[in-house]
Phi, psi and omega in degrees: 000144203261094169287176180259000158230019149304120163233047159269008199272332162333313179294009192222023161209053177250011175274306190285342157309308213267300177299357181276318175315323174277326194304313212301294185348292082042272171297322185278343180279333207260299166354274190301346179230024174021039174323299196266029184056191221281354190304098175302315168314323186289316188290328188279333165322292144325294164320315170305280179336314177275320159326290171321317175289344172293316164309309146001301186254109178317290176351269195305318171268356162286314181303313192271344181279330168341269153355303183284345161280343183275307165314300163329301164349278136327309181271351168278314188318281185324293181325307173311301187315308206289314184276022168250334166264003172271310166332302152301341187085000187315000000 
């Protein structure tokens, strides 16, 4: 029976976290700092690529799934903090 804190349905897209996590990066790192120039097709391109190559390796996506719940973690903490100290008046 299917519940509200069942996540198995999670386990059967846990290939696709880690790689959307490298495109978005990835990308958004080749965006911002306009290596490969202003082209976005070039960028998104690259970004995929690297996904893919990511994927390649169990190692890097056992790591990256590792990682990736301490970070969500982190950045709620930090958000909570900025608006307990915007709260405060800091």
């Amino acid at each position: 029976m299917a519940t509200v804190l069942d996540v198995s349905l999670l386990r059967s897209f846990d290939i696709i976290f880690p790689f959307l996590l490298v495109v978005a990066l990835v990308y958004a790192i080749l965006h911002k700092t306009k290596a490969l120039g202003e082209s976005p097709g070039l960028n998104w391109i690259i970004a995929i690529v690297a996904g893919f190559l990511i994927l390649l390796s169990d190692d890097l996506v056992k790591i990256i799934k590792f990682t990736i719940p301490w970070f969500v973690i982190a950045i709620i903490f930090f958000v909570l903090m900025l608006l307990i100290f915007q709260a405060m008046g800091v």
